[in-house]
MIKE-947478 format. One record per residue (C-alpha): residue number from 1; residue in one letter; z, y, x. Coordinates in steps of 0.2 Angstrom, whole numbers, plus 2048, in hexadecimal, padded with zeros to 3 digits. Layout:
! MIKE-947478
- NUM/A/Z/Y/X
...
! end
This chain:
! MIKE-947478
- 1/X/2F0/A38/B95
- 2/X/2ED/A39/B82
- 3/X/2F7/A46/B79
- 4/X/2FF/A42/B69
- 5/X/302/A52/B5A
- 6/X/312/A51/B52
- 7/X/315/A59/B44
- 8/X/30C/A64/B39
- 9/X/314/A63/B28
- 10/X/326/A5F/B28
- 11/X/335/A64/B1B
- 12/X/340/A65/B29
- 13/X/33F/A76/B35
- 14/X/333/A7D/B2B
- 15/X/33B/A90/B28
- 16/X/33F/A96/B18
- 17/X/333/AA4/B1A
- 18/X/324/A99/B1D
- 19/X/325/A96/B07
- 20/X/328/AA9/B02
- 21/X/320/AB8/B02
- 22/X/324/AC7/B09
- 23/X/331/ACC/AFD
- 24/X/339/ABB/AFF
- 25/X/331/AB5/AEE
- 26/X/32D/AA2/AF0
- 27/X/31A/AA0/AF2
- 28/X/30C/A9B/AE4
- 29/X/304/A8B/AE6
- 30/X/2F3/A94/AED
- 31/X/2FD/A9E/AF9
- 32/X/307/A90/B01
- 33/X/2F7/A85/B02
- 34/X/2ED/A94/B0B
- 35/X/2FD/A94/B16
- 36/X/2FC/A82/B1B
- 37/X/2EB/A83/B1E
- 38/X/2ED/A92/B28
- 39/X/2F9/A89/B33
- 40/X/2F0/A78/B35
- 41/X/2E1/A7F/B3B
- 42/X/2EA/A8C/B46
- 43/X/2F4/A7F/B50
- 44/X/2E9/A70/B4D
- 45/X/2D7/A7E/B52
- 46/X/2E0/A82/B60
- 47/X/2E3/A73/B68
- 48/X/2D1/A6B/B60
- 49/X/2CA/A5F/B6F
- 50/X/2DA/A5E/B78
- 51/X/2E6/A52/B6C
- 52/X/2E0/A41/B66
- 53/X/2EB/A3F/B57
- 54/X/2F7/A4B/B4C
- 55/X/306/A47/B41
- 56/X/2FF/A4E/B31
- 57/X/30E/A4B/B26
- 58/X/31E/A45/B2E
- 59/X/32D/A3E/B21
- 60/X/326/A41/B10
- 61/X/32D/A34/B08
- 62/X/33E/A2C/B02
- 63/X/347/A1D/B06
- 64/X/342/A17/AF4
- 65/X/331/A1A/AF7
- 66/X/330/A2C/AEC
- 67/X/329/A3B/AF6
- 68/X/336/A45/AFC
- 69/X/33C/A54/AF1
- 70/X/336/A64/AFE
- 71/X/330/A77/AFD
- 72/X/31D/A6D/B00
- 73/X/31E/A64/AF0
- 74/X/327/A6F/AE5
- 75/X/31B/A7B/AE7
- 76/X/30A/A74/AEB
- 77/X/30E/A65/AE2
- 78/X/30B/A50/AE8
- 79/X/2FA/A57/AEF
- 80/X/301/A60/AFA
- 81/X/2FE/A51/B06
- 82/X/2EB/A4E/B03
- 83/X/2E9/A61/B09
- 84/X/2F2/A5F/B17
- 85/X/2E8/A53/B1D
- 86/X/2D9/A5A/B17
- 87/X/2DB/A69/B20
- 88/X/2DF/A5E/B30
- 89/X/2D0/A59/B30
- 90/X/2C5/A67/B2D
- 91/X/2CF/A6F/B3C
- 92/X/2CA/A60/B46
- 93/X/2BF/A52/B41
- 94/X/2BF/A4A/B50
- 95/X/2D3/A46/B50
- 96/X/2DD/A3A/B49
- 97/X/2E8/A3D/B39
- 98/X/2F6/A34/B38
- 99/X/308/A34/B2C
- 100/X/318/A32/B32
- 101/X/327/A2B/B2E
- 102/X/339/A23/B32
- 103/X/33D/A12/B2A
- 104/X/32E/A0F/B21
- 105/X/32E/9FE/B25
- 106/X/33C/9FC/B18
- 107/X/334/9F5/B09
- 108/X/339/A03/AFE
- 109/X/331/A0F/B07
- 110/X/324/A06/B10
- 111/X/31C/A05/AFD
- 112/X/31E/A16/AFD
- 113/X/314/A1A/B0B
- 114/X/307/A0B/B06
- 115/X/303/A15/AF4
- 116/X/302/A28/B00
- 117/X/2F4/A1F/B0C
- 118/X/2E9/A15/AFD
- 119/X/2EA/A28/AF3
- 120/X/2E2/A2F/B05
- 121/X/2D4/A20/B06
- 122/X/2D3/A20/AF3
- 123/X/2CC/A34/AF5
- 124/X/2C2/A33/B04
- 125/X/2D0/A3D/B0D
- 126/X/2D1/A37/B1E
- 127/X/2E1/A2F/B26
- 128/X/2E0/A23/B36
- 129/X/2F1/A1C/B38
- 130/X/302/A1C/B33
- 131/X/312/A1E/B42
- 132/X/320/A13/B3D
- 133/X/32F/A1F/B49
- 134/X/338/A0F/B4E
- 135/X/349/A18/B4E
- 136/X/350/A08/B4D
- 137/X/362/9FE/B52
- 138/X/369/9EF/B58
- 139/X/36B/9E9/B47
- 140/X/35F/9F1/B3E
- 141/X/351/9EF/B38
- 142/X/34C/9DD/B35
- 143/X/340/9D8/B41
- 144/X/337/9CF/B31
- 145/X/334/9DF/B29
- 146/X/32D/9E8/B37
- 147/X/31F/9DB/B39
- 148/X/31A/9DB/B28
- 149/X/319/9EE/B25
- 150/X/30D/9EC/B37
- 151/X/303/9E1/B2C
- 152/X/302/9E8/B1B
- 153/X/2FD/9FA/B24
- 154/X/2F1/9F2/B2E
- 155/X/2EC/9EA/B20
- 156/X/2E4/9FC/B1A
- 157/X/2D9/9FD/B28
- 158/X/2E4/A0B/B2F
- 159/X/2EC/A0C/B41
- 160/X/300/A08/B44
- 161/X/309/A11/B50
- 162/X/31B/A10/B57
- 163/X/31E/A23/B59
- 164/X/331/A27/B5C
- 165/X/336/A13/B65
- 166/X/348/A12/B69
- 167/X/355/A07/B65
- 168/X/369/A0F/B64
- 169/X/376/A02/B6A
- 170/X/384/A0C/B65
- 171/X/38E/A08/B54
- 172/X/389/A13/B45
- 173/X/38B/A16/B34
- 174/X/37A/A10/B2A
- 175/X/37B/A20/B22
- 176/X/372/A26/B31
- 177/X/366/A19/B34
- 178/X/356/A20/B33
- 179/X/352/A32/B3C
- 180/X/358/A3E/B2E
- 181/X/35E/A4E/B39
- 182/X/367/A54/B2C
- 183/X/372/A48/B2E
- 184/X/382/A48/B39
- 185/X/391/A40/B3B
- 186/X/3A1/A45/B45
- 187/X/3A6/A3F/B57
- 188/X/3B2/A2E/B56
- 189/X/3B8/A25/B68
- 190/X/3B4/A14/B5F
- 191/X/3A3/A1B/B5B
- 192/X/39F/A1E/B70
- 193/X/3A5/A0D/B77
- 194/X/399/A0D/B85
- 195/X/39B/A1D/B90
- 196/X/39F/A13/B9F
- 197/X/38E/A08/B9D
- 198/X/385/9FC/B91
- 199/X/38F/9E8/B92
- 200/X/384/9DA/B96
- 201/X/386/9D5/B86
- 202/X/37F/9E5/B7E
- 203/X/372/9E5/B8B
- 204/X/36A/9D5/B87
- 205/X/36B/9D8/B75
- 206/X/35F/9E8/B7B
- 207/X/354/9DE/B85
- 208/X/352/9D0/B78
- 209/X/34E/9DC/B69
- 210/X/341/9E8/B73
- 211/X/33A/9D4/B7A
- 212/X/33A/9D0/B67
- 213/X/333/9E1/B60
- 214/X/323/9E0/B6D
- 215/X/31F/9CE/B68
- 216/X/31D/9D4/B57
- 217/X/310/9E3/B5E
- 218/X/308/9DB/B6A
- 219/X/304/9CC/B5A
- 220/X/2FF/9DC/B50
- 221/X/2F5/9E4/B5F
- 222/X/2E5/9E4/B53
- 223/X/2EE/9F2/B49
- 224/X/2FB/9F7/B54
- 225/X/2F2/A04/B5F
- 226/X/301/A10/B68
- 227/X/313/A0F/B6D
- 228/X/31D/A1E/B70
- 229/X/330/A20/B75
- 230/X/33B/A2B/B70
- 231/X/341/A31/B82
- 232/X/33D/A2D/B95
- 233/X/350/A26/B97
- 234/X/360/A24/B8F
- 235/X/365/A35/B98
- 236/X/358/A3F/B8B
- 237/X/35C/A36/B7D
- 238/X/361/A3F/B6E
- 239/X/36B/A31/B6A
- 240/X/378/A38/B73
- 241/X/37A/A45/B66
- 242/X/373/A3F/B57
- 243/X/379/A3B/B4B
- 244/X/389/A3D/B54
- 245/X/38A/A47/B61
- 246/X/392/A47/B71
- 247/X/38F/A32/B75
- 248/X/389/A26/B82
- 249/X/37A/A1D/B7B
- 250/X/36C/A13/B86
- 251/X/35F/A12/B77
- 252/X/34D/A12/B83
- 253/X/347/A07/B91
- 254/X/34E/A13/BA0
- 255/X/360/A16/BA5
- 256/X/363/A26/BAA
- 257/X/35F/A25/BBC
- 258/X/34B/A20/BB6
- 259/X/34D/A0E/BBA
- 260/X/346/A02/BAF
- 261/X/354/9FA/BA3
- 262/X/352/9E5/BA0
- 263/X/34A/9EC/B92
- 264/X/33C/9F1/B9A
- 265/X/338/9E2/BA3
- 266/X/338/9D8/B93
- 267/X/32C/9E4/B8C
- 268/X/321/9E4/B9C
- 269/X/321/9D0/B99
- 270/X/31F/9CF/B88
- 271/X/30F/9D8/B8C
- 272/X/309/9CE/B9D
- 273/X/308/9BF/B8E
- 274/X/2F8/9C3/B87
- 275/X/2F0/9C8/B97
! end
């Protein structure tokens, strides 16, 4: 089984005491770099041998493509990513690097992402592939974009990953498309229709966008190298309380008694195509 490390450098639960100093005064530049290294080669060292790949950065970049405004870059500055990876791999150069993000298969942000890999390659810093989360919907995103951004990544000679597959059948406000954890919503009846089970109609629609999203991989399966779910079954989901918690969703490809979904047939024949 190949282990997977996820994440490193992250805005989001990272305490506030990892950026001050012991007088709670916000770190220098130096100080917070020799931090980051400090904890990249700790936890990457320790597990050196053991883990084929780590998350580097994970969500460093807007929806319009600008790096996200975080303790990281307001004190180290843009670079703040190059050393990260940099310090990846001195701790382990036998791992992959990779950067992580939700909907950067937008256009927007997928540019975004583009310029942040070709600034790596351009320096000689080392980065292997990119994970595209895949916190995706019935609706969204259009299946168009995601083959292209497959394409244009591959396209840098990097690897592609789907790292955090699933897809929410429940309605929801776009506001929390994407995987921003911040982000929650209150509990509405009309926003949990299903607690009883998943309509045939809904159902198929599942089965036909997982069919649909595998056809596109497997065509990519020169660049696409790994994809990983978000969850066993629907039972583990966080879906069932996030972004609104307390609901009913069936987002993966095993209900809650472990047995495979439609879904999961479809992807198992999608994939028996190319044999």
């Amino acid at each position: 089984m190949k282990v997977i490390g996820h994440t490193l450098v992250w805005h989001s639960q990272t305490p506030r005491w990892v950026f001050q100093d012991s007088l709670g005064n916000q770190l220098t530049r130096d100080a917070l770099l020799e931090r980051m290294r400090e904890h990249i080669h700790t936890v990457v060292g320790h597990y050196k041998g053991r883990v084929l790949g780590w998350d580097v950065v994970n969500e460093a970049v807007n929806e319009d493509g600008s790096l996200r405004k975080t303790k990281w870059l307001e004190i180290i500055g843009e670079d703040y990513i190059e050393k990260a990876f940099i310090f990846a791999n001195e701790a382990d150069p036998d791992a992959e690097l990779y950067y992580n993000d939700y909907n950067n298969e937008e256009p927007a942000k997928l540019a975004g992402v583009i310029l942040i890999i070709k600034n790596l390659q351009a320096k000689g810093i080392r980065i292997d592939g990119v994970g595209i989360q895949g916190h995706w919907h019935l609706d969204s995103p259009d299946m168009a974009i995601v083959d292209k951004s497959i394409g244009d990544y591959g396209a840098l000679g990097i690897k592609v990953m789907i790292t955090e597959m699933e897809i929410n059948v429940l309605p929801t406000p776009t506001r929390f498309y994407g995987a921003e954890i911040s982000n929650r919503g209150a509990y509405l009846d009309s926003l949990n229709p299903y607690v009883k089970g998943l309509p045939d109609s809904v159902e198929t629609q599942l089965t036909d966008l997982y069919a649909e999203l595998f056809r596109i991989l497997l065509k990519h399966d020169d660049a696409v190298t790994r994809v990983t779910f978000w969850g066993v079954h629907d039972g583990y989901s966080w879906k069932n309380n996030w972004p609104i918690p307390g609901r009913t969703n069936y987002p993966l490809l095993f209900d809650r008694n472990y047995n495979p979904k439609p879904a999961w047939h479809a992807v198992i024949q999608e994939a028996e195509k190319i044999k």
